[in-house]
ZAMARGU-4260 file (C-alpha; in steps of 0.2 Angstrom, whole numbers, plus 5000, padded with zeros to 4 digits):
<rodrens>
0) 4954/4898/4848 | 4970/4890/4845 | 4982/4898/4833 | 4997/4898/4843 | 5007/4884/4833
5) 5006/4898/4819 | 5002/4885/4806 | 5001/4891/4789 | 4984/4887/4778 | 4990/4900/4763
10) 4999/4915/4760 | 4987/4928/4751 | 4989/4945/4744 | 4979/4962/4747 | 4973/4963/4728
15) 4960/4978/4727 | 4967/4991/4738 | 4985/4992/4748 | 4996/4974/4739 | 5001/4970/4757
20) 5002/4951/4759 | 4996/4942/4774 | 4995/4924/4781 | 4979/4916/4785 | 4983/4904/4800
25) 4973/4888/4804 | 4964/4883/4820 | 4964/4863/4818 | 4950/4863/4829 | 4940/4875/4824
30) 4945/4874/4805 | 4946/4889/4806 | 4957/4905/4797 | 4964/4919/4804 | 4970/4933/4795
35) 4989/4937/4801 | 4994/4952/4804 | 4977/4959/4809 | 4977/4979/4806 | 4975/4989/4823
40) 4957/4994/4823 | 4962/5012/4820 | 4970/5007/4804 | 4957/4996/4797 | 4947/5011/4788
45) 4959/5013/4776 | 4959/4997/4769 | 4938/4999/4765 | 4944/5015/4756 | 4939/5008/4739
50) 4928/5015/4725 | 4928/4997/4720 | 4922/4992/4738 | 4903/4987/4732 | 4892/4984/4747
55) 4896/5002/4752 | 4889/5010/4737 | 4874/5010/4725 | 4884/5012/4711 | 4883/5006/4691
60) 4896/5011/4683 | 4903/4994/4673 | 4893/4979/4668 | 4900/4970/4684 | 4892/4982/4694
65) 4876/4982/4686 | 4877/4964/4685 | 4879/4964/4705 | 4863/4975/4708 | 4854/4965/4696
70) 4858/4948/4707 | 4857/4959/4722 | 4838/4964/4719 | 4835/4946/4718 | 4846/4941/4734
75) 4836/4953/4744 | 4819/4945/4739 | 4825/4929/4744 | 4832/4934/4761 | 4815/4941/4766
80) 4807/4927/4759 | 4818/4916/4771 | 4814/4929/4786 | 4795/4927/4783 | 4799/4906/4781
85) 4805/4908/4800 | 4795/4919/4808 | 4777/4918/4800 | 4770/4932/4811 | 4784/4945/4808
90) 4793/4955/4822 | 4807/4963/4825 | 4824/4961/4814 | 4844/4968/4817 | 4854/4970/4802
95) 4870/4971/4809 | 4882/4979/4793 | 4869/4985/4783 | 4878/4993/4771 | 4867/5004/4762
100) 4850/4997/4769 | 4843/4988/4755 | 4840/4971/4763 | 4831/4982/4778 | 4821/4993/4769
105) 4814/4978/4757 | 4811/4969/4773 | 4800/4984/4780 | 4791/4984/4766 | 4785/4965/4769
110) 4780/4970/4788 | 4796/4970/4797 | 4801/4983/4812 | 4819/4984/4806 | 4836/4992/4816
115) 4852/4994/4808 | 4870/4996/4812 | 4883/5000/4799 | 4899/5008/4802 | 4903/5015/4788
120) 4896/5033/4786 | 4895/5036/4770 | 4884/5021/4765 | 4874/5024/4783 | 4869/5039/4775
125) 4864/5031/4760 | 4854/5019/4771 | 4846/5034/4781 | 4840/5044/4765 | 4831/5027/4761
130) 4820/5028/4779 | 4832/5016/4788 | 4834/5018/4807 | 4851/5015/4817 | 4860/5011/4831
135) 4879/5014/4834 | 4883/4999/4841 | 4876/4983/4850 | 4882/4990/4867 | 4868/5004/4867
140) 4854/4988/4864 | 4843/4981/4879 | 4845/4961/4879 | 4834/4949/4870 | 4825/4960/4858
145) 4825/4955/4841 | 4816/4940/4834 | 4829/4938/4821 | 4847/4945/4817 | 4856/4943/4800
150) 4875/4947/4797 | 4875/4946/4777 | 4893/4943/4776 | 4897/4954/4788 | 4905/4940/4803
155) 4923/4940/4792 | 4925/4957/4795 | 4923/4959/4816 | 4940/4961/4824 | 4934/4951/4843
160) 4922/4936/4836 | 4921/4928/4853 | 4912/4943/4858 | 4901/4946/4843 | 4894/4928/4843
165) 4891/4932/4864 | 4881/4946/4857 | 4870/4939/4845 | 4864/4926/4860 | 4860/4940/4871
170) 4851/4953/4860 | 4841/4936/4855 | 4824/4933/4860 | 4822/4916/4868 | 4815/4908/4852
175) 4824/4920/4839 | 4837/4916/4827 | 4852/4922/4818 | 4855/4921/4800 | 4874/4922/4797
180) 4879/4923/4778 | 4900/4920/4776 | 4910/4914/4762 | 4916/4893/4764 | 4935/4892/4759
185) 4933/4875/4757 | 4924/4877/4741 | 4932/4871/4724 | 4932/4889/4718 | 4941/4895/4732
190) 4954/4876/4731 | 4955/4883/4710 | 4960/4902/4714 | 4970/4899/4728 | 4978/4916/4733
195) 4969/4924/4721 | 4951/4918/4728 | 4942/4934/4730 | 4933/4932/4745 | 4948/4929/4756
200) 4948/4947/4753 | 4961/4952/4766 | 4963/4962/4777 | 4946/4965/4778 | 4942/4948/4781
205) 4949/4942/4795 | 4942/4927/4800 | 4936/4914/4785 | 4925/4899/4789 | 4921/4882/4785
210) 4904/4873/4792 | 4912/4866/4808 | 4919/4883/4810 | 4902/4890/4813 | 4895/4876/4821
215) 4909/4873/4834 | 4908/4892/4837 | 4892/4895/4842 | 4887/4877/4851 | 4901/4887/4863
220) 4885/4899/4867 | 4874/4887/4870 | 4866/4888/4852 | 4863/4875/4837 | 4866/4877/4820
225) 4851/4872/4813 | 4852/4872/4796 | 4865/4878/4781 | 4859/4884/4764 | 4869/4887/4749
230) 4872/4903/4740 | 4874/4899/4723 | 4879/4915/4715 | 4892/4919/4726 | 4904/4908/4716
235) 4900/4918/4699 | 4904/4934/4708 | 4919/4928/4717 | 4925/4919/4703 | 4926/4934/4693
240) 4935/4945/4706 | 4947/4927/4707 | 4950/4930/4686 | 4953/4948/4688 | 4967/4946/4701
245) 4974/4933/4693 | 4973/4938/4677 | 4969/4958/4677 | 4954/4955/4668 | 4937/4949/4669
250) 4936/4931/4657 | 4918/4929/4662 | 4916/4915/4651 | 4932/4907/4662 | 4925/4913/4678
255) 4907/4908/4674 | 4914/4888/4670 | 4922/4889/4687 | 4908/4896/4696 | 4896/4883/4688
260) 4909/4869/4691 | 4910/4875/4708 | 4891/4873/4713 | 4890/4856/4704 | 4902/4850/4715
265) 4895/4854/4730 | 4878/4846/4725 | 4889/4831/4734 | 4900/4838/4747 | 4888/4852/4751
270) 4905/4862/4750 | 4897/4878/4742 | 4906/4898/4739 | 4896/4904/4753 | 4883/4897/4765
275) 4870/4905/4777 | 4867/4895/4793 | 4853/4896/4802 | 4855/4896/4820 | 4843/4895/4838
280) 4845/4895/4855 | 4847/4878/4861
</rodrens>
């Protein structure tokens, strides 16, 4: 990766916890952002410490957040439908950044053997309580075991992403495949928001991809993208984060125009909020 020219995509603001800014620095090549300054990893912690921070709670204290479970009951449905559409016969599936284990324990009930890894405590114990197994980390796993390994946006927040893609190949079995879900900031909602476009969420994202991104980065491993699918409600969502930090509230009439305008658009260009991309061993 190639960010040595330092060449400036945006300059973008920390909205929902410190107010720090950032630059986020393009890889020509790649097309691919960086996140500049990355935090130390000993000071990353603090920027999760959030009550707002959703995928690390089961909370329903607003209409937003009830909204959000409502959606997200229907995402996980869909994501173990797409599991079973890969691998017919079940198996053996890593969640790596299961939150609080929802997606895992809907996928054990449709006949999965499923392993998580989450490193946030609080909603690992949430995951736990619901029957969910862990690991610590990836290290502590023998190669080639699992038939399939999802990161449901989870990719944008790994401090050394050279090394997490090495580790999806080798804890793959020789026919497996990886499901990576990530934001796309080549999206029109992410072009109308600009720096306020939620999902650059920074620091905790620190790397933000486009389709070549993801492509170009793991044909390095001797893997092929496969397939890319669109995740359409990612641009309601993120378009009402988007309003409320350019704004300070929720329009969601506004946000819900954008969002739709945003997935009409990318009917042509196939330029959605957020994609999952299938990928296989070569």
């Amino acid at each position: 990766m190639n960010f040595s020219n330092h060449k400036v995509y945006i300059k973008v603001e920390d909205h929902s916890v410190s107010g720090e800014h950032f630059e986020l620095l393009l890889d020509d090549d790649l097309q691919l952002l960086k996140t500049h300054p990355q935090p130390a990893l000993e000071n990353l912690g603090k920027y999760y410490e959030s009550e707002d921070y959703i995928s690390h709670t089961d909370a329903k204290r607003s209409l937003f957040e009830k909204i959000y479970h409502w959606v997200k009951i229907y995402s996980l449905n869909k994501k173990v439908a797409l599991l079973n559409s890969l691998h017919p016969e079940k198996g053996t599936v890593l969640d790596i950044g299961a939150g609080t284990g929802d997606f895992l324990v809907t996928a054990k009930a449709n006949g999965w053997q499923i392993t998580g890894i989450e490193p946030n405590e609080n909603a690992k114990n949430l995951a736990i309580s619901k029957g969910v197994s862990f690991k610590n980390d990836t290290k502590s796993i023998e190669n080639q075991q699992f038939d399939i390994i999802t990161m449901w946006h989870v990719l944008e927040h790994v401090p050394d992403l050279t090394y997490q893609i090495q580790e999806l190949k080798r804890l793959l079995k020789p026919n497996g495949t990886i499901i990576i879900a990530v934001p796309n900031y080549k999206s029109y909602d992410a072009n109308y928001y600009g720096p306020f476009w939620a999902a650059y969420d920074v620091p905790r994202h620190l790397w933000h991809f486009s389709k070549t991104a993801i492509e170009k980065l793991v044909s390095r491993e001797n893997m092929k993208l496969v397939k890319t699918l669109p995740m359409y409600f990612d641009s309601f969502y993120v378009s009402l984060l988007s309003e409320k930090y350019k704004t300070g509230k929720m329009n969601f009439l506004k946000a819900f125009w954008v969002g739709f305008r945003s997935n009409w658009k990318a009917i042509s260009n196939f330029e959605y909020s957020s994609h999952v991309y299938i990928v296989k061993n070569e």
